[in-house]
ROTI-235174 format. One record per residue (C-alpha): residue in one letter; x, y, z. Coordinates in steps of 0.001 Angstrom, whole numbers, padded with zeros to 6 digits, always signed. Example, Ala and Ser with C-alpha at 12.3 -4.5 7.8 and 13.67 -1.06 7.14 Angstrom:
REM residues 2
A+012300-004500+007800/S+013670-001060+007140/
REM end
This chain:
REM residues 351
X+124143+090161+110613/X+124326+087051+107999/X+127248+089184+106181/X+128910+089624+109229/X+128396+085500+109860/X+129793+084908+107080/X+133060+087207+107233/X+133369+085496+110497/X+133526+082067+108735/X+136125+083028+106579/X+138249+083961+109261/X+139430+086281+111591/X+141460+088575+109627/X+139132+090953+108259/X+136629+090786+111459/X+139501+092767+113450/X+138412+095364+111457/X+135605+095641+113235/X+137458+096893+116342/X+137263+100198+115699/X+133644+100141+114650/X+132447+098555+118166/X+134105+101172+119761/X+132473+103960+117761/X+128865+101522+117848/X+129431+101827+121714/X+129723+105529+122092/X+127029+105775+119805/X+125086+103590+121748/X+125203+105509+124445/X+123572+108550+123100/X+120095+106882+122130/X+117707+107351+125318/X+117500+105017+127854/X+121029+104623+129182/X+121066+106668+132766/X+123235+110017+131349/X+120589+112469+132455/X+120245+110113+135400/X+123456+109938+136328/X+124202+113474+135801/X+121362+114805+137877/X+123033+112468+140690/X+126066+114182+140697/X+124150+117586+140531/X+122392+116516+143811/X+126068+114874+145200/X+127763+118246+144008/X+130335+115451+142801/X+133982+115745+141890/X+135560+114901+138312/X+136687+111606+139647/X+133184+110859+141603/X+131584+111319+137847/X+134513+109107+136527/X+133856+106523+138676/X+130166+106373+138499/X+130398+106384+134244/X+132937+103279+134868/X+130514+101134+136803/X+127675+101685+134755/X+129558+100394+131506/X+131434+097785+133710/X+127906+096309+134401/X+126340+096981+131048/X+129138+094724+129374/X+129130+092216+132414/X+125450+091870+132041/X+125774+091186+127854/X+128102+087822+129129/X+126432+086762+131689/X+123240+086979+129368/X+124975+085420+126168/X+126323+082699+128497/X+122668+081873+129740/X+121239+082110+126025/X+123825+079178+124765/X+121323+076784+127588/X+118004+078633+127252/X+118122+079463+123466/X+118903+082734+121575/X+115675+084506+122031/X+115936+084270+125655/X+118189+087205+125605/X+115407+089354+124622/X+113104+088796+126776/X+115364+088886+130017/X+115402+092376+129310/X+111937+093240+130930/X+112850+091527+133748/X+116569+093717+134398/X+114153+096796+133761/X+112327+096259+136890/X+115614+095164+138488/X+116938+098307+138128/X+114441+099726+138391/X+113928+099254+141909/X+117557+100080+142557/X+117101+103173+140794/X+113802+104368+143014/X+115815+103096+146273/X+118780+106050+144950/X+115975+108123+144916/X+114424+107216+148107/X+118003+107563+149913/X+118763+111065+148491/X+115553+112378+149144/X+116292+111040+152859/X+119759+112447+152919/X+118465+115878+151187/X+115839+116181+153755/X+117922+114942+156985/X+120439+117992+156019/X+118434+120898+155189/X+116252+119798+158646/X+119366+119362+160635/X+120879+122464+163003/X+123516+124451+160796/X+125590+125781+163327/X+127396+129197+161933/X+131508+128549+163090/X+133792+131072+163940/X+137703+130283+162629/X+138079+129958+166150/X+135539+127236+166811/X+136312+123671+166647/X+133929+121220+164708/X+133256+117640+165460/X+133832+114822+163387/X+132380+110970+163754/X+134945+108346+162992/X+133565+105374+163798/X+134246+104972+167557/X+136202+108517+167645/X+134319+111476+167889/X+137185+114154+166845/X+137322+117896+166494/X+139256+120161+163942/X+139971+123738+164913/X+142373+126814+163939/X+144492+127287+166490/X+146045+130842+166954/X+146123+131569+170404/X+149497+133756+170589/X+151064+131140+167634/X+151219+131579+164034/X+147794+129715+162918/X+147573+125890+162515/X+144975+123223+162434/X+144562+120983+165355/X+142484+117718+166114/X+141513+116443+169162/X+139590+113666+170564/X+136694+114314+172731/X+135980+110750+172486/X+138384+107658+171548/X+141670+107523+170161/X+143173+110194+168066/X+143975+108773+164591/X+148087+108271+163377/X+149414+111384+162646/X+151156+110584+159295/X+147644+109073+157841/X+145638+112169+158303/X+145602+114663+155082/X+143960+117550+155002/X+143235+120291+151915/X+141385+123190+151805/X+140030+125075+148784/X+139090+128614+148249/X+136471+129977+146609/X+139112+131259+143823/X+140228+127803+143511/X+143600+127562+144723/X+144570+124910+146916/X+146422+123515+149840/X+147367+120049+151634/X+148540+120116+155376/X+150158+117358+156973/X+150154+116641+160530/X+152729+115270+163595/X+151587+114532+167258/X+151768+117514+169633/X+150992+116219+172919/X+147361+115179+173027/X+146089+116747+169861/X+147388+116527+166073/X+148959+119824+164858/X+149990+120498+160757/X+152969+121267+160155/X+151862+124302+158081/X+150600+127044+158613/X+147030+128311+157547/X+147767+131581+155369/X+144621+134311+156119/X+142169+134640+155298/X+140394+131196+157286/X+137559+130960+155023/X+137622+127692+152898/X+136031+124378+152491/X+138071+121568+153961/X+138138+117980+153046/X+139573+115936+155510/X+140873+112096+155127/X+141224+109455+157810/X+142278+105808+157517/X+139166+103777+156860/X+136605+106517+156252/X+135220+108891+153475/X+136565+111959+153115/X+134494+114049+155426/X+133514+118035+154179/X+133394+120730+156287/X+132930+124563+155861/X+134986+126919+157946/X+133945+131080+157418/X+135793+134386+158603/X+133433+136417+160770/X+136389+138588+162249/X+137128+140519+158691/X+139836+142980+160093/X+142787+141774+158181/X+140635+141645+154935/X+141118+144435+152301/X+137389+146207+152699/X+137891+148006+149363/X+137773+144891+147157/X+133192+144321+148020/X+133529+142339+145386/X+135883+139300+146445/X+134565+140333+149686/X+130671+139357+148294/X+131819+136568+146078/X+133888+134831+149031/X+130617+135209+151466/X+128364+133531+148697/X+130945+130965+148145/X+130872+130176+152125/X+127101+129773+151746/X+127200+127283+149261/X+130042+125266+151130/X+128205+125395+153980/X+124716+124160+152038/X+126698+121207+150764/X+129354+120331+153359/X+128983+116980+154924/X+126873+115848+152242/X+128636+113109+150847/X+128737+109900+149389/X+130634+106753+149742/X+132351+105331+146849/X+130217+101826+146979/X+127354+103675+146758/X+128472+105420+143474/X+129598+102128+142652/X+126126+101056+143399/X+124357+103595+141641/X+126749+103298+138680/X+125670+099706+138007/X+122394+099842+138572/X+122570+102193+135466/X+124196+099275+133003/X+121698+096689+133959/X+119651+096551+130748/X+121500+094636+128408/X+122175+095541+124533/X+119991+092830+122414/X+122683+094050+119459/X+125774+092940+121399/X+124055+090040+123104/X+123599+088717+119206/X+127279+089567+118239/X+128591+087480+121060/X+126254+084595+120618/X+127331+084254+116969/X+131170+084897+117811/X+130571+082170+120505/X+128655+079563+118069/X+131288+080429+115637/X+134115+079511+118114/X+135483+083246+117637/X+135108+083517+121343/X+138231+085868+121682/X+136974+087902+118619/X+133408+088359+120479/X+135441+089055+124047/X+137479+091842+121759/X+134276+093436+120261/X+132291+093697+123753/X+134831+094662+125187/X+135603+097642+122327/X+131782+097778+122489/X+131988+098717+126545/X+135365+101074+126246/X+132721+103331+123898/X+129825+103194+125696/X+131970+104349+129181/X+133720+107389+126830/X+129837+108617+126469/X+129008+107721+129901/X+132358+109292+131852/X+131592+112366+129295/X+128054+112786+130624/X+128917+112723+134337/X+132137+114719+134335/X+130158+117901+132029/X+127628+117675+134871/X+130793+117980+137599/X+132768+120466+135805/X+129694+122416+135455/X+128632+122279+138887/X+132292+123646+139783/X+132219+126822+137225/X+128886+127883+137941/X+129724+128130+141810/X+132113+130261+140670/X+130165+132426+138056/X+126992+132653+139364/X+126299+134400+142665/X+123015+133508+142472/X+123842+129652+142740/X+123147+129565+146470/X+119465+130087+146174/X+119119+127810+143304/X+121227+124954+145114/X+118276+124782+147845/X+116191+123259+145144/X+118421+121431+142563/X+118912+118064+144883/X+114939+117988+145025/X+115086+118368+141662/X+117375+115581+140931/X+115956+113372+143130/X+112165+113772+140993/X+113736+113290+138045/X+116221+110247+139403/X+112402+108875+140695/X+110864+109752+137409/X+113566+107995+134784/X+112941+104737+137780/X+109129+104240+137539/X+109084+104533+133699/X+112005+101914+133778/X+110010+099893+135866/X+106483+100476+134219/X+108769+099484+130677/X+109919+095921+131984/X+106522+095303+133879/X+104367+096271+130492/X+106936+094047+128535/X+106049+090879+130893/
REM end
């Protein structure tokens, strides 16, 4: 640290080099234990989250793992140098506790679904949706027409027409996006829904989460009854949907979760910044955070979207995954608990 002092002193044209080191120091970094990958990896297991979901929760977590090295460097220029150091028990139990209330509200969620009344749809039958003071249905609608989804409003008004999307996506992973006009008093797409109507369905409405619903074909006539094996992969594919529709997450609470994760500060970069700070190289020490940050969120983007990309082949692979998806959010959720209460029991030993 005094060399690196003292290259600083001489100026800034050699410390630049050190650009492409924090970036490599902060991927690094976020391979030694301790910084929420197998955490937030078993949350997306439990979430059965998308690329983007993972994306977006590796983001936050080095957003707030940077943010907290400033805000901590800024507090160390009153309280002294040393003060960085020990804050760090004290963000332990911080997130700590945010970490065991994840764990608390998945278990919750988990428990609320699995308990709930799965009711078995027919293409035919319409399924309710809350939005906010709405309560809408979706159906297929094929009564002498070619086949097309509707949405009604058993309660409230029915949403715009040209804000509603729709997509549904197969078990062999091809997908589709319907658009909607007003017909009357429902919402019809414009396109039609090819055969066979068995497909998850994500549905978007202005100011809501995308809501996740599971639609199977019971009435297999058109189906070709020689190819068992589509026939068994498509019916294992509609049991999974169905396990995991509806059970989703907002994007403030992967926000949330995400940085709760980056809450323990780095006592290496907290020192680099102090010294770039004393040493008025304040735009040098913004640079090398900042480069320090970009490689810790490479590690922590990598981590969650393995654990989505994963999730999504195995579904696909393994016929088996239905059975083992009935325990993998309970899973998550001990070891989500687990990685919280030894954070906690760290910063409280450390006081």
């Amino acid at each position: 640290m005094t060399d690196f002092a003292q290259l600083l002193q001489q100026g800034t044209a050699h410390a630049w080099l050190f650009v492409p080191s924090a970036i490599l120091l902060g991927a690094l970094h976020g391979l030694e234990p301790g910084h929420s990958k197998t955490m937030m990896a078993a949350f997306i297991v439990a979430i059965r989250g998308t690329v983007f979901q993972a994306t977006l929760l590796g983001l936050s977590a080095a957003l707030s793992h940077t943010a907290i090295v400033w805000i901590v460097a800024a507090a160390g220029l009153y309280f002294g140098r040393e003060w960085g150091e020990q804050s760090e028990a004290y963000f332990q139990l911080g997130s700590a506790i945010i970490i065991v209330g994840v764990a608390i509200w998945m278990a919750w969620r988990i428990w609320r679904d699995n308990h709930a009344e799965h009711d078995h749809h027919h293409h035919d039958e319409p399924q309710s949706v809350e939005a906010g003071q709405s309560l809408l249905t979706l159906e297929v609608f094929e009564d002498g027409v070619p086949p097309r989804w509707r949405i009604g409003a058993e309660r409230g008004p029915l949403p715009d027409a040209g804000s509603v999307r729709l997509e549904t996506l197969r078990s062999d992973g091809s997908r589709q996006f319907f658009n909607f006009v007003r017909s009357g008093d429902v919402l019809e797409s414009v396109e039609e829904i090819p055969e066979p109507h068995a497909f998850q369905v994500r549905l978007s409405l202005p100011g809501h989460p995308t809501f996740e619903l599971a639609f199977e074909e019971h009435d297999h006539s058109h189906m070709d009854l020689g190819e068992e094996d589509d026939a068994h992969a498509r019916a294992h594919a509609a049991d999974i949907r169905k396990r995991f529709a509806g059970r989703t997450v907002t994007t403030w609470q992967i926000v949330l979760f995400g940085l709760s994760g980056g809450l323990i500060p780095c006592p290496a970069a907290i020192t680099i910044l102090l010294l770039c700070i004393q040493l008025k190289q304040l735009s040098l020490g913004f640079v090398l955070v900042l480069c320090f940050g970009f490689g810790l969120a490479l590690t922590m983007v990598s981590a969650g979207v393995i654990a989505a990309l994963s999730i999504q082949h195995i579904e696909k692979r393994w016929s088996g995954f239905s059975r083992f998806a009935r325990n993998a959010p309970y899973a998550s959720v001990a070891l989500i608990l687990m990685v919280g209460l030894y954070t906690g029991w760290i910063g409280w030993s450390s006081i």
